[in-house]
C-alpha positions, 0 to 999 in steps of 0.5 A: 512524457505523460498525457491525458487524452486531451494532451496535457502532461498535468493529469499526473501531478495532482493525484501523483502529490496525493498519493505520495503525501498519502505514502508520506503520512504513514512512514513519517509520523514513525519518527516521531513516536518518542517526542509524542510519548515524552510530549503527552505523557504516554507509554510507548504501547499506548502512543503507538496507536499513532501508527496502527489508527493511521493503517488501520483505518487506511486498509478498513476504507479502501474498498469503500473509497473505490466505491464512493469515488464510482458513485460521486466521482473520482476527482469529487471524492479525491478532493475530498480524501485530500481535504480530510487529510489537511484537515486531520493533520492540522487537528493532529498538530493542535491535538491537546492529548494523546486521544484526540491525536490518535483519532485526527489520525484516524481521520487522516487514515480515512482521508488517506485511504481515498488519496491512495485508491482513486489516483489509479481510477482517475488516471484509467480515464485520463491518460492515454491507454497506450501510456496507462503502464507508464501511468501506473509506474508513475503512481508506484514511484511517488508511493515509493517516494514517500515511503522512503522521504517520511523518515529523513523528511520527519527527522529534519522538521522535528529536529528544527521544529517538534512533532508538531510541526511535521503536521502542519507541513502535511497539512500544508502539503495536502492544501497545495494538493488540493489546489492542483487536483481542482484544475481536472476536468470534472467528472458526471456521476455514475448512475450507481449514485442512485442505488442506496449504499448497504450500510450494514455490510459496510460496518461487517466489511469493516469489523472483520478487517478490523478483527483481522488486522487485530488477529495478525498484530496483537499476538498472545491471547487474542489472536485466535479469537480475533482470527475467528472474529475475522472469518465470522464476520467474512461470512456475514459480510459476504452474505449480506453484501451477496443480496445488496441492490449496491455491493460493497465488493464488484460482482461482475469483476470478481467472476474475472478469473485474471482480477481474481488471480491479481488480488491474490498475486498482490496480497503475496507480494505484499507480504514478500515485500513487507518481510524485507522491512520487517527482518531485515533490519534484524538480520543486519544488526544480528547477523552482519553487526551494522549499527543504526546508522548503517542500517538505515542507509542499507535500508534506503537502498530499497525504497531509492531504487524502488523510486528509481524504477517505477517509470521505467518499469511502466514503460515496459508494461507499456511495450512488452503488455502487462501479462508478459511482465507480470511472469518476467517480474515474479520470476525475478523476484523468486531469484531474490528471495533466494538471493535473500535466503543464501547470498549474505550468508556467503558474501555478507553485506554485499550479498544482501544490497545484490539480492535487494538489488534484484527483488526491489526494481522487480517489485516495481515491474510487478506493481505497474502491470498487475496494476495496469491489468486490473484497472484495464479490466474493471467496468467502467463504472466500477474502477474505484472499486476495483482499485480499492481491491488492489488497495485492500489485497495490497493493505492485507498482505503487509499486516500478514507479511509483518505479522507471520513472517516477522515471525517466521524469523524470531522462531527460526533465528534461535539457530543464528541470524542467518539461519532465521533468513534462511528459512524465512525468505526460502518461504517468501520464495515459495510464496512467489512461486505460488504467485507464479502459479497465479500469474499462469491464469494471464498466460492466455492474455496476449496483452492489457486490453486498450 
């Protein structure tokens, strides 16, 4: 059992509910696209922005959650990531037109972000440090949780009751969060509090994500020129944030070349991970012939075990120290990737299920230490901060893992389905053997420091 440093097992429950309705307000609301469309009057191309507002304004406000929650408070600042959300949900659920839709869930995107990162920072102070891998392994598998209930959980309310009404149970989850998550102790403010914000970097941090995130998933004619916004607006941000009495991103920990080696780690897997959502759907039905039904119960097999196996692997963390598993983790996911690349061309559907198998409860493994690791390592004052790194390396690795991969795929499968998997996951296992190379940076750590 889990326990906070004073002995209670209920630190857990309040950001472990926060982050899994925040997992379960990105994938359910997929569901409900075409009832959306149908219900306003709008194209499909248009109603998607349901979607993209949502993550968009998840990935854009994660370093900025981190760092509002090391200002005010992480238990504050999670109250009021929750309390954005219900509210955005219960606008989502009365919204008259598809605008005013698409900006409560902007709102709840915002609100999101917050349920996301500060879960990990409060829990650094709140759980004992021999138990910080459990922890983490805790937070990796409510995230899983979510992500694999929203599509059957939002099938369910909007074959009863209508797209609708899968808000309002958001929003009525996120009250009942609400109402556990104001029984942690409070929290004193950080003498950061005092230092004005640098607003202006904050606006350029956010335009060059924005301009990135545009660049990986709008394609055609404005890709180039969105990368180039993006890269523009990076060496902006990072002169202005360079010369802020309180920057955005935290100086000290990203001199760490361990941290450094983390973000850049996370963003990989990330991306190896997203390609599983992302092509694998197209290679069942084009190269083993499944239908929907069956795809999707195939697809469930990752987000299940990966639900399976985060406490687990935060034990391991815990006994085996986070750097050991960090190699141990990306070792097996090379040998999944691989799997991916050659197992369903020779033994089909069982094949596939064997290497997701290995790559899923290995991602997991992955999760709790590198997450372990670099809040270990953030200051003090600076855990928000730094789980909002995680977050946004994390965010950025599933829009370029979506984006390039996805692909990587289409121009590969012109030879065959199985062809297009080939040559795609013999790249993600290239990526994670890159990732390997970076885990070497914690080689000399003997363990996550207490």
């Amino acid at each position: 059992m889990l326990e906070r440093k004073d002995g209670s097992a209920w630190a857990m429950v309040g950001p472990g509910l926060a982050m899994l309705l925040a997992a379960l307000g990105t994938s359910a609301a997929n569901v409900a696209l075409p009832d959306i469309a149908a219900d306003l009057g709008a194209s499909v191309h248009r109603v998607q922005w349901v979607v993209i507002g949502y993550l968009l304004a998840l990935t854009v406000a994660a370093v900025e959650a981190g760092r509002l929650g090391d200002r005010f408070g992480h238990r504050r600042m999670l109250l009021a990531g929750v309390a954005l959300f219900a509210v955005a949900a219960g606008l989502a659920a009365a919204a008259p037109t598809l605008q005013i839709l698409v900006a409560a869930r902007i709102m709840q995107g915002a609100g999101a972000a917050l349920m996301m990162v500060l879960p990990l920072a409060l829990l650094r102070g709140a759980v004992a440090p021999a138990r910080l891998g459990q922890a983490m392994g805790v937070m990796g598998t409510m995230s899983a949780i979510g992500t694999a209930l929203g599509p059957s959980l939002g099938g369910l309310i909007l074959a009863g009751a209508g797209w609708r009404a899968m808000f309002v149970a958001l929003a009525t989850a996120g009250g009942a969060a609400l109402a556990l998550l104001t029984g942690l102790p409070k929290q004193a403010r950080s003498p950061a509090a005092r230092v004005p914000p640098a607003y202006g970097a904050t606006v350029v941090f956010a335009l060059a994500v924005s301009a990135y995130a545009l660049a990986m998933t709008a394609g055609g004619v404005l890709a180039l020129p969105a990368l180039a916004a993006a890269i523009g607006l990076g060496l902006v941000f990072r002169q202005l944030d360079r010369h802020a009495a309180a920057p955005l991103l935290p100086r000290e920990e990203l001199a760490d070349p361990v941290l450094r080696a983390s973000l850049a780690m996370n963003a990989i897997v990330g991306a190896v991970m997203m390609t599983t959502l992302v092509v694998g759907p197209f290679y069942l039905i084009q190269g083993l012939g499944l239908n929907a039904l069956q795809v999707g119960l195939v697809m469930s097999a990752g987000p299940v075990l990966s639900a399976l196996s985060g406490v687990p692997a935060g034990r391991i963390v815990d006994r085996l120290g986070a750097p050991a598993v960090i190699r141990l983790a990306l070792l097996a996911m090379i040998i999944g990737a691989v799997g991916l690349a050659g197992l369903p061309g020779w033994l089909g559907l069982a094949g596939y299920l064997v290497s997701i198998a290995v790559l899923t409860p290995a991602y997991q493994m992955f999760l709790a230490a590198n997450t372990t690791q670099s809040m270990c390592r953030a200051g003090e004052a600076r855990r928000g901060a730094v789980s909002g790194l995680l977050g946004l390396s994390r965010n950025l690795g599933l829009i370029t893992g979506a984006a390039l991969m996805g692909a990587v795929f289409a121009s590969a499968a012109v030879g065959g389905a199985a062809v297009g998997m080939q040559v795609t996951f013999g790249l993600a296992a290239g990526l994670l053997i890159l990732a390997r190379l970076f885990a070497g940076v914690h080689a000399q750590e003997r363990d996550h420091p207490a």
